[in-house]
KOLVO-677278 format. One record per residue (C-alpha): x, y, z; residue in one letter. Coordinates in steps of 0.02 Angstrom, whole numbers, padded with zeros to 5 digits, always signed. Each point is the difference from the previous one (the first is absolute). Layout:
// residues N
XYZa ...
END
This chain:
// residues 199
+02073+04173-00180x -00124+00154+00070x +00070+00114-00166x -00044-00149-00125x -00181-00034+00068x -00028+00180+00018x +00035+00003-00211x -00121-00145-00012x -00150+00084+00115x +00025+00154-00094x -00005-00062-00183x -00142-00131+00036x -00089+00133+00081x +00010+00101-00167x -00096-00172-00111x -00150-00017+00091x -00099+00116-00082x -00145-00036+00111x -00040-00168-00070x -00007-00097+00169x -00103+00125+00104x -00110-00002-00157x -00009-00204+00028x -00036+00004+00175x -00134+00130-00022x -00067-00119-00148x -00007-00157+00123x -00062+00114+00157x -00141+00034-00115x -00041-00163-00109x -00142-00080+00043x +00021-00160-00094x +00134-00112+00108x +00034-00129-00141x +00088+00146-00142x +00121+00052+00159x +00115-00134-00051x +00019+00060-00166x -00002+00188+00049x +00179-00060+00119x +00053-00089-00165x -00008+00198-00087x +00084+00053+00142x +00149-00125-00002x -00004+00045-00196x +00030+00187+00034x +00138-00035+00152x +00108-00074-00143x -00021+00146-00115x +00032+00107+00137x +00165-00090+00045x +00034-00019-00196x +00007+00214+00030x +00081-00013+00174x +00153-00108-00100x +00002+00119-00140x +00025+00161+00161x +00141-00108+00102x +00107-00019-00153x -00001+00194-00028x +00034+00014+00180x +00169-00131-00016x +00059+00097-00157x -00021+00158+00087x +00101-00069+00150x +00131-00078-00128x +00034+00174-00083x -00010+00051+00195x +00173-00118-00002x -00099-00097+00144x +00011-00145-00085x -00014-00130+00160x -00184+00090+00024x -00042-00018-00156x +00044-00195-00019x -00103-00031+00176x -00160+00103-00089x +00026-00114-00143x +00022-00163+00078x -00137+00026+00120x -00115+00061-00113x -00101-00162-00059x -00066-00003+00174x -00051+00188-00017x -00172-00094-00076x -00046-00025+00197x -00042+00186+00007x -00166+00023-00104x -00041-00182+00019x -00007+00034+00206x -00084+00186-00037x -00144-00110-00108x -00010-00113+00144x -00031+00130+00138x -00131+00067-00099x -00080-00158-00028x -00012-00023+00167x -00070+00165+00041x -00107-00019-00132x -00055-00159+00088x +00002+00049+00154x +00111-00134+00055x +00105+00101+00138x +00078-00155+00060x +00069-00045-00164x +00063+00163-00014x +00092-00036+00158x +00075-00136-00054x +00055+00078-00170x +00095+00136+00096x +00061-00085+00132x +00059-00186-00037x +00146+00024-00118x +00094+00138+00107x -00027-00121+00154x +00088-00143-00108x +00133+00126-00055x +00015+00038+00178x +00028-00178+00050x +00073-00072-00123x +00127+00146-00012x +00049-00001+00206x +00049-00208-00047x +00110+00056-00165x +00085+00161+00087x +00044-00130+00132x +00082-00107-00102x +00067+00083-00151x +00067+00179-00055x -00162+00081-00134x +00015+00173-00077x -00147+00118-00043x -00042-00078-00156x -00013-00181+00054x -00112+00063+00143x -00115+00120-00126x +00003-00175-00111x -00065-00101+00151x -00126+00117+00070x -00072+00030-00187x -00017-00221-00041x -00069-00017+00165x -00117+00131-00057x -00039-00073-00161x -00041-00171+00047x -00114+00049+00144x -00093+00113-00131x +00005-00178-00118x -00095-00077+00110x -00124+00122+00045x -00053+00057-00158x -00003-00197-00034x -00150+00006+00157x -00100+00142-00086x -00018-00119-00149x +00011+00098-00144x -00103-00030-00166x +00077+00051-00166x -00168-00036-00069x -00056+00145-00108x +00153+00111+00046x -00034+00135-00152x -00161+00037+00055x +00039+00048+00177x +00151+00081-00061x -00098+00114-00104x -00106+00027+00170x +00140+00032+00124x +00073+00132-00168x -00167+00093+00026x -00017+00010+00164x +00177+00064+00036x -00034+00128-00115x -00131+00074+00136x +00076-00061+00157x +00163-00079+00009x +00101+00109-00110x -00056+00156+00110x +00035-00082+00168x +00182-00054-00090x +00035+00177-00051x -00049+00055+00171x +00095-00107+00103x +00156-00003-00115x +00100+00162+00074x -00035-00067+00151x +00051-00161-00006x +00151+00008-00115x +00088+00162+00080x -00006-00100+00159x +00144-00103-00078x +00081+00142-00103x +00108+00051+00154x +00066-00177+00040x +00052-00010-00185x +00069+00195-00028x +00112-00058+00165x +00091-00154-00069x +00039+00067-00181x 
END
């Protein structure tokens, strides 16, 4: 369970590239409230591309863990891994919120799907016998359809989606991209250990 997230956290950490700080520095700083819409709808855009990559990075990681001959790992990564997409679309979301400066949203978004998982996993441990990957598949739909719903309450416009994409390209050029490089040996050698232990 803990060794397969920590693959997740690690690789999606790695497909960012910035873009999300970028957007929530773009929507901190946009003065014209009716284009925000359309600047989440960019956003969403790029949080697809980015788990297009993240896919592409967790099937290298299951064929390294098949020639590994850990082949039960590497069929968890892979049948988990359509819910993987959770990762940058929550990252986008937290920095639409900051962005937005809507701290109680951002409460919600971090804390309302691992107090479902919580609650809803204390009734099913009660009742019948789950290994790690049920539980990682529970905590990570949980996940997914609370972030569903929000990003369905920020209203997102896909109303002239090239032209902020071309905008949120520029501007991570000059912010984003330096923050991501920045933050990136930080945040993904923070998992490295958890991972280095269970191969």
């Amino acid at each position: 369970f803990r060794y397969i997230s920590n693959i997740f956290m690690f690789l999606s950490s790695l497909v960012y590239f910035g873009f999300f700080v970028t957007g929530g520095r773009v929507l901190a700083t946009n003065k014209e409230e009716n284009n925000a819409g359309e600047i989440k709808g960019a956003l969403i855009l790029l949080s697809i591309c980015s788990f297009i990559v993240l896919l592409v990075s967790i099937i290298i990681a299951v064929v390294v863990h098949f020639y590994l001959g850990q082949n039960n790992i590497a069929l968890s990564i892979l049948i988990v891994s359509p819910l993987a997409i959770g990762y940058p679309l929550q990252n986008m979301l937290e920095n639409v919120y900051q962005g937005e400066n809507k701290i109680y949203s951002l409460s919600i978004l971090r804390t309302l799907s691992q107090f479902l998982f919580l609650v809803i996993s204390l009734i099913i441990f009660n009742t019948i016998k789950i290994n790690g990957q049920h539980a990682l598949m529970l905590q990570l739909s949980l996940n997914l359809i609370v972030l569903i719903c929000l990003i369905y309450l920020i209203k997102p416009s896909f109303k002239r989606t090239k032209t902020y994409l071309i905008q949120l390209f520029h501007e991570n050029k000059n912010y984003g991209f330096h923050v991501y490089i920045g933050s990136l040996l930080a945040v993904s050698t923070s998992y490295i250990a958890g991972i280095t232990l269970g191969l």
